[in-house]
VEXMARFI-559229 format. One record per residue (C-alpha): residue number from 0; x, y, z. Coordinates in Angstrom, 1 decimal, m for minus. Example, Ala and Ser with C-alpha at 12.3 -4.5 7.8 and 13.67 -1.06 7.14 Angstrom:
BEGIN
SITE num     c1     c2     c3
SITE   0   12.3   m4.5    7.8
SITE   1   13.7   m1.1    7.1
This chain:
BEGIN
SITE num     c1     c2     c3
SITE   0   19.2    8.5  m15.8
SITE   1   21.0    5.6  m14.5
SITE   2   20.1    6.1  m10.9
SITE   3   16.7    5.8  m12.4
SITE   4   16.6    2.8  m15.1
SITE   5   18.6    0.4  m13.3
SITE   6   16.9    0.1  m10.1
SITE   7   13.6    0.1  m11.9
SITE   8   14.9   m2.7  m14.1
SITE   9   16.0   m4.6  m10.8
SITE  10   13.0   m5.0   m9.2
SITE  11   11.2   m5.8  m12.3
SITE  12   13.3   m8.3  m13.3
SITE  13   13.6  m10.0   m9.3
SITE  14   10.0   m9.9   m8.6
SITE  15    9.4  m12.0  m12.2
SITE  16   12.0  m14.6  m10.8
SITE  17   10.7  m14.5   m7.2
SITE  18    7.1  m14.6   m8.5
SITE  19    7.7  m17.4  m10.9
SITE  20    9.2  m19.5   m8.3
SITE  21    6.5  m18.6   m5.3
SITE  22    3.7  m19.2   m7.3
SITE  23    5.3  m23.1   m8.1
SITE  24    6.6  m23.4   m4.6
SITE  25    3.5  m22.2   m3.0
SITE  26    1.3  m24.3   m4.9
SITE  27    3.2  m27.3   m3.5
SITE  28    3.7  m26.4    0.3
SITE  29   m0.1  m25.3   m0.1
SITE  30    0.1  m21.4    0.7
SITE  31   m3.5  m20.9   m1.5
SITE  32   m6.5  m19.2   m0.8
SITE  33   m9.9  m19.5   m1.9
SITE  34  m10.9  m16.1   m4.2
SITE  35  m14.5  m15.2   m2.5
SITE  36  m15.1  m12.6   m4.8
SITE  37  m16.0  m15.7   m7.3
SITE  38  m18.6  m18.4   m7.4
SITE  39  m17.3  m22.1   m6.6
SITE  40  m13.9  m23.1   m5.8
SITE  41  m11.4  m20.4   m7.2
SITE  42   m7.6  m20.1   m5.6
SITE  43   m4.3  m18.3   m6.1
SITE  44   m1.1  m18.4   m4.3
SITE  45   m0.9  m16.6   m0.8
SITE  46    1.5  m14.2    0.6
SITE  47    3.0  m13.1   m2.1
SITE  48    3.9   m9.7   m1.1
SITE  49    6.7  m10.2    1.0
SITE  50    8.5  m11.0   m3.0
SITE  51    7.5   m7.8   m3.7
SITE  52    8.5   m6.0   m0.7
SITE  53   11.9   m7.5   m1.4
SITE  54   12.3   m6.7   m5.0
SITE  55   11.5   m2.9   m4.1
SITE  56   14.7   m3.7   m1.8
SITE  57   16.8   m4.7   m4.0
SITE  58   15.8   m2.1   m6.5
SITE  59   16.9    0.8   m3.9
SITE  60   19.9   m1.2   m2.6
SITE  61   21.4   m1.1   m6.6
SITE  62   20.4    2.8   m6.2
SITE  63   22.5    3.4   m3.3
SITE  64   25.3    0.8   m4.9
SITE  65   25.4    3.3   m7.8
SITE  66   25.8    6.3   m5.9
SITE  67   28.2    5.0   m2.9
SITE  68   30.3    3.3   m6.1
SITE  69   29.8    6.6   m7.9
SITE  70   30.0   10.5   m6.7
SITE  71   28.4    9.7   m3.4
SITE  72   26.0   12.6   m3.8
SITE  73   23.3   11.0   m1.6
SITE  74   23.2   10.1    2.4
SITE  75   21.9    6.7    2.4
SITE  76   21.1    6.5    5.8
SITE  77   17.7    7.8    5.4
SITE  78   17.4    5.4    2.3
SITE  79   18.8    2.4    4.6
SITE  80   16.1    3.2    7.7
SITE  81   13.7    3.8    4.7
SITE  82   14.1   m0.3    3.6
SITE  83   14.5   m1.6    7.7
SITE  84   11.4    0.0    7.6
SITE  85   10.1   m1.6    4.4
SITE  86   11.4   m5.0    5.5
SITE  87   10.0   m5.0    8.9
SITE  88    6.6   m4.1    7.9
SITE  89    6.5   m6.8    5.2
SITE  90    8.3   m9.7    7.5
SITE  91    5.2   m9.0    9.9
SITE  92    2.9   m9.0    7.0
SITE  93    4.4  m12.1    6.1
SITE  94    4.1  m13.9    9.6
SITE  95    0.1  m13.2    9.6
SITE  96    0.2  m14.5    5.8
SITE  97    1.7  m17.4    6.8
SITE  98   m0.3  m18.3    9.9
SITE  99   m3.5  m17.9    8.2
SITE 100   m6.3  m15.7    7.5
SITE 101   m8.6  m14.9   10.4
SITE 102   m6.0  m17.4   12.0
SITE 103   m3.3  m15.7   12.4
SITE 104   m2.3  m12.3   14.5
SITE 105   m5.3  m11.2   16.2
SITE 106   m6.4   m7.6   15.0
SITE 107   m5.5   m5.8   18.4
SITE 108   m2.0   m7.5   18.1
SITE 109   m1.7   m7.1   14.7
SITE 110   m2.0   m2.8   15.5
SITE 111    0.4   m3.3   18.3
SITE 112    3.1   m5.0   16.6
SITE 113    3.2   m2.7   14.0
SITE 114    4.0    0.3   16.7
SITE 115    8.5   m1.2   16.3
SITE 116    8.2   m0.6   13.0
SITE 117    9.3    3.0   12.9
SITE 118   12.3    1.8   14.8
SITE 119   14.2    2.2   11.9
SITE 120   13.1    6.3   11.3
SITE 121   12.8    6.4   14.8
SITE 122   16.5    6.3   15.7
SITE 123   18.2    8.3   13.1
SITE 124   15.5   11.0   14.4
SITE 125   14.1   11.1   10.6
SITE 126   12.5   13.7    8.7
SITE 127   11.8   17.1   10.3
SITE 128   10.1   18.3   13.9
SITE 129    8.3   21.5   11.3
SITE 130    5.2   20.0    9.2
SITE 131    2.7   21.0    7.7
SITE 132   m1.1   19.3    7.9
SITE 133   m4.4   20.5    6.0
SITE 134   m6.1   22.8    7.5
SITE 135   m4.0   23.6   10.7
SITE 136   m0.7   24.7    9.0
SITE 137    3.0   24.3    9.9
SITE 138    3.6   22.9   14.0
SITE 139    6.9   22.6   15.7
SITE 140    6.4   19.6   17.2
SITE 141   10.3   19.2   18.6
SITE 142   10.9   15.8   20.0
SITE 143    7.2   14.6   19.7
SITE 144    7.6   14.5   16.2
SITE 145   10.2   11.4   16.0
SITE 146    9.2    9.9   19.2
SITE 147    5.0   10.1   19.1
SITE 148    4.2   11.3   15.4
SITE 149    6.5    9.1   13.3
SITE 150    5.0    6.1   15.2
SITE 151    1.7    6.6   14.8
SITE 152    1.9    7.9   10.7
SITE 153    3.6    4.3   10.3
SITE 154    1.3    2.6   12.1
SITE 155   m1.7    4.2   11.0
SITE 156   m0.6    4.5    7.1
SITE 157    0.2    0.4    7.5
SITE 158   m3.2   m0.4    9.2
SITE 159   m4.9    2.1    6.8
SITE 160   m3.3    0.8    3.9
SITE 161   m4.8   m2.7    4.7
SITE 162   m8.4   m1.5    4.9
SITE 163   m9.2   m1.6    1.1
SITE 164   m8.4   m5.2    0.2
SITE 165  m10.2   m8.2   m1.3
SITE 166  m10.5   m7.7   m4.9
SITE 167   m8.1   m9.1   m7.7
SITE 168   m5.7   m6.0   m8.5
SITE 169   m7.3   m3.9   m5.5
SITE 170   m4.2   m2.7   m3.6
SITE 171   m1.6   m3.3   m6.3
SITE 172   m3.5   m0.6   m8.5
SITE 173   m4.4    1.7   m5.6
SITE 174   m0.2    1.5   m4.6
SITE 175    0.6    2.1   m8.1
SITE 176   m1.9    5.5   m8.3
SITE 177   m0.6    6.7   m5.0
SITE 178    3.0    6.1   m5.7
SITE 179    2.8    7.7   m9.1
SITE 180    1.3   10.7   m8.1
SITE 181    4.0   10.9   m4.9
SITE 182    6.5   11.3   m7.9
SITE 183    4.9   13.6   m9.8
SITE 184    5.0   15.8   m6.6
SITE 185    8.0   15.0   m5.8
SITE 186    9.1   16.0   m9.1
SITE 187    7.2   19.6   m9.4
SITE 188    8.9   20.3   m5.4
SITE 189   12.3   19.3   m6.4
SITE 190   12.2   16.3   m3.8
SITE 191   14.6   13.9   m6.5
SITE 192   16.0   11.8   m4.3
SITE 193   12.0   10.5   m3.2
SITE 194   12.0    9.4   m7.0
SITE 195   14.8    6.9   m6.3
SITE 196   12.4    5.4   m4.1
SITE 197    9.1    5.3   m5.7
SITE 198   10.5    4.5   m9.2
SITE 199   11.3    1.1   m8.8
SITE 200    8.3    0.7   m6.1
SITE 201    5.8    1.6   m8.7
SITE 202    8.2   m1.2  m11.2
SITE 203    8.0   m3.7   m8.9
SITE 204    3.9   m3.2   m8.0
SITE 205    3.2   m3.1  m11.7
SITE 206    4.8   m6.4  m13.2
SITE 207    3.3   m8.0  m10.1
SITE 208   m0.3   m6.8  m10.7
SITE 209    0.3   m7.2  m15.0
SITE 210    1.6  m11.0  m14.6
SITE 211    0.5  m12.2  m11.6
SITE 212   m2.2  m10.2   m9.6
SITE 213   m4.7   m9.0  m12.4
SITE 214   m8.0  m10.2  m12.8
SITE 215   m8.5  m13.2  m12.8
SITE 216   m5.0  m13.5   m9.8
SITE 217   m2.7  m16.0   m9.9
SITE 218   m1.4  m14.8   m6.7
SITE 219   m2.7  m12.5   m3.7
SITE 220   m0.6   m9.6   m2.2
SITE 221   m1.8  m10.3    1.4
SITE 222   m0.9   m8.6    4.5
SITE 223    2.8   m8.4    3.7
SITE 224    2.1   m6.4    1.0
SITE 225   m0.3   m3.7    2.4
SITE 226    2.0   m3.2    5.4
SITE 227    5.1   m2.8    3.8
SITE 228    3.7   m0.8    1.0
SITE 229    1.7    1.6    3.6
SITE 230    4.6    1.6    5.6
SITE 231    7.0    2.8    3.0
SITE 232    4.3    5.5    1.9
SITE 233    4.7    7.1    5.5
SITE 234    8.1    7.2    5.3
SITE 235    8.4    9.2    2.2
SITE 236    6.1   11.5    3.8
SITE 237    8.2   11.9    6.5
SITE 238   11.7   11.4    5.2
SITE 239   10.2   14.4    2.5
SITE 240    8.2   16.5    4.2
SITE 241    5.4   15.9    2.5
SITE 242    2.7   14.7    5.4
SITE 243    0.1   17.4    4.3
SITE 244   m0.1   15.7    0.8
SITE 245    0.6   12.1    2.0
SITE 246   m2.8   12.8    4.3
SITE 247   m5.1   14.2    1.8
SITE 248   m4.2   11.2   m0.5
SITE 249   m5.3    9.1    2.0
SITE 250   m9.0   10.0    2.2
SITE 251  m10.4    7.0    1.0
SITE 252   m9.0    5.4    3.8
SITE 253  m10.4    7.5    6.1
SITE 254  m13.4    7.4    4.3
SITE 255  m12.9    3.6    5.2
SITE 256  m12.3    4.0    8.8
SITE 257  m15.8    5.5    9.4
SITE 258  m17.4    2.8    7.4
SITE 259  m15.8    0.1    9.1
SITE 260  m16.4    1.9   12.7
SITE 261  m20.3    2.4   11.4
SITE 262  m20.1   m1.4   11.3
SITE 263  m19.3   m2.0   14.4
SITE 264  m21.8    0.5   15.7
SITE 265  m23.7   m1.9   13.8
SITE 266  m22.2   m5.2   15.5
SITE 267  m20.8   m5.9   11.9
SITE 268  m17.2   m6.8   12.0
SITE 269  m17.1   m6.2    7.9
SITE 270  m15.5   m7.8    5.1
SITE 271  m15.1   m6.3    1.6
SITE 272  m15.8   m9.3   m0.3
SITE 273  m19.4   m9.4   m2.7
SITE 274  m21.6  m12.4   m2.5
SITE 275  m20.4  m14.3   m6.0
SITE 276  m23.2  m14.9   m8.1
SITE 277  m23.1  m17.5  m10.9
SITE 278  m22.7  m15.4  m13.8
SITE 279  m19.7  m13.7  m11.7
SITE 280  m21.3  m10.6  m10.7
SITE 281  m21.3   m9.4   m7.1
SITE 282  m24.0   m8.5   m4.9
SITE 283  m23.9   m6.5   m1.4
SITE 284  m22.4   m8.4    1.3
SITE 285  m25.1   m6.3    3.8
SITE 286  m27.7   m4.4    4.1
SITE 287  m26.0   m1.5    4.8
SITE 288  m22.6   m0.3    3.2
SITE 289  m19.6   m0.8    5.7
SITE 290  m16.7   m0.4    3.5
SITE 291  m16.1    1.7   m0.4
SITE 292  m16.1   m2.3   m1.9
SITE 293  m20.0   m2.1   m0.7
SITE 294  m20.4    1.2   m2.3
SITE 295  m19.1    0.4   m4.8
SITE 296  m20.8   m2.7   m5.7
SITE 297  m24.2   m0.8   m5.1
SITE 298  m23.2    2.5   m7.5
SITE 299  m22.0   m0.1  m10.3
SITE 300  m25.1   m2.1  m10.4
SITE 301  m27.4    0.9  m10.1
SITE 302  m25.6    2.8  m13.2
SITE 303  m25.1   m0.9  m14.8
SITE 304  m27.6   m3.7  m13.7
SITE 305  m24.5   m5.5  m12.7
SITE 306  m21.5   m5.7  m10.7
SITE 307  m18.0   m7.8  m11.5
SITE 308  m15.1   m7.7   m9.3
SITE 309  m13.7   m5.5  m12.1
SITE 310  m16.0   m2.9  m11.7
SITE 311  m15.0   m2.5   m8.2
SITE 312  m11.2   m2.5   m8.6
SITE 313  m11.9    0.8  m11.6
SITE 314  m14.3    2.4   m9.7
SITE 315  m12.0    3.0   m6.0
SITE 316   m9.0    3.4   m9.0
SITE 317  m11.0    6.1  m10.5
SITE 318  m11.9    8.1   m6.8
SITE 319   m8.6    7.3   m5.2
SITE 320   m7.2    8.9   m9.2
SITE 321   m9.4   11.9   m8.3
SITE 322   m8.7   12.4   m4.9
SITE 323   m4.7   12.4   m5.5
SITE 324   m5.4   15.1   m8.1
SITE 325   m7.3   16.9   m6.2
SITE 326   m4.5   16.9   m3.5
SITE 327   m1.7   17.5   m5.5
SITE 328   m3.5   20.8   m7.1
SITE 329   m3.8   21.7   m3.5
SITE 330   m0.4   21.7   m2.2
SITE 331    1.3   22.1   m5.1
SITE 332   m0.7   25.3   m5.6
SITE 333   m0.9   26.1   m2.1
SITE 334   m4.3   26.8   m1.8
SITE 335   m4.3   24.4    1.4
């Protein structure tokens, strides 16, 4: 129980003191951002992830400090590439926080840069060449597994991760749902040393979203966040085996994809945000629906008369709640 209660109560108790002092020192170097979801001139604190990133960090590094200093049961080299991996998705994050939204690494470069961040998994030839994905079944995939697949699962479960953003608690709840259900998987398989990992991520994510990142948000995750934290998702996957589950948990991202791609079909380059209104509700952005935000912000005020950020944040938390169910009954059971 050790290896479990003290790195969750590290990176609870270092993303409090990093928070605390990012939110002042942000405030003063002027790191804010205007909230859009809300009518007139609402901001929080900006890149805030990046503390995050590094509390989950620190909260693995005392894991591996207990075993190494203990029995030694555990390799830590996959746990080491597993934070290199961590830390070089959120420092990327961190450098298009920094430069500026819709100012900062162009979209194109932003997909690009994120190809070195499998380095780390990359060169210790992580996880196993034998998966398994819905509805195909278990591939050998040799050497194109660490050199072509592990690439493209980071990249793809960074940029993914990314998609579904904008709301006050948006991706911290969504990281905390997918995270949680990863242990309870992880659990039922016998895959323990994953929950070294994911305990102290989910920690971390929840005193963040509780203190800081609710609605209304002191402070915004940004792109350091949704990198590292869909960066580190993949790698469990990998690192575990577990790349048929990690893919049907991610439907609402694919889900995403297509309504962001219908966009630009469109000649809509889409944002999530509502249009504010003054009593704080949201209304659609578009005509059409381009993203589950837009969805939801139509389904909410259909069944409701109105819409609040709120609203939008339970109802993806609700589907995304489903859909990991729904996947975990299905590979747990083996029924796909």
């Amino acid at each position: 129980m050790l290896d479990l209660i003290v790195p969750l109560v590290v990176s609870s108790i270092i993303v409090k003191l990093f928070m605390d002092w990012w939110i002042n020192t942000a405030s003063k170097l002027g790191f804010k951002g205007r909230d859009m979801n809300k009518p007139g001139e609402v901001y929080a604190v900006e890149a805030s992830g990046v503390w995050v990133i590094l509390s989950i960090v620190f909260g693995i590094m005392s894991y591996i400090a207990i075993e190494r200093y203990g029995d030694a049961r555990t390799d830590v080299i996959p746990i080491l590439s597993i934070t290199s991996t961590l830390l070089l998705a959120g420092l990327l994050g961190f450098f298009d926080d920094i430069l500026g939204w819709k100012k900062g690494i162009s979209p194109l470069k932003r997909v690009v840069f994120t190809i070195p961040v499998s380095l780390p998994l990359v060169v210790v030839k992580a996880g196993s060449s034998t998966i398994e994905l819905p509805f195909i079944g278990v591939l050998d995939l040799g050497l194109i597994y660490p050199l072509v697949i592990i690439p493209i699962g980071v990249l793809g479960a960074a940029n993914g991760f990314n998609m579904i953003a904008g709301y006050n608690g948006l991706e911290a709840s969504q990281s905390i749902i997918l995270f949680l259900y990863m242990s309870i998987l992880s659990y039922l398989t016998g895959r323990f040393d994953a929950i070294y990992i994911t305990v102290p991520t989910i920690a971390a994510i929840t005193v963040f979203l509780l203190l800081y990142n609710k609605y209304p948000a002191k402070a915004f995750p940004g792109n350091s966040f949704t990198y590292g934290i869909g960066a580190l998702y993949a790698t469990i996957a990998i690192y575990w085996n577990l790349e048929k589950y990690a893919v049907l948990s991610f439907t609402l991202y694919f889900i995403e994809l297509l309504l962001f791609l219908r966009g630009l079909k469109n000649g809509v380059y889409k944002e999530n945000f509502g249009i504010p209104q003054e009593d704080g509700s949201l209304k659609p952005p578009y005509d059409k629906s381009y993203s589950l935000t837009h969805i939801a912000i139509r389904v909410v005020t259909r069944i409701k008369g109105k819409c609040y950020e709120k609203d939008v944040v339970l109802f993806i938390a609700l589907f995304q709640t489903l859909v990991c169910s729904i996947s975990l009954l299905l590979v747990y059971s083996r029924i796909l």
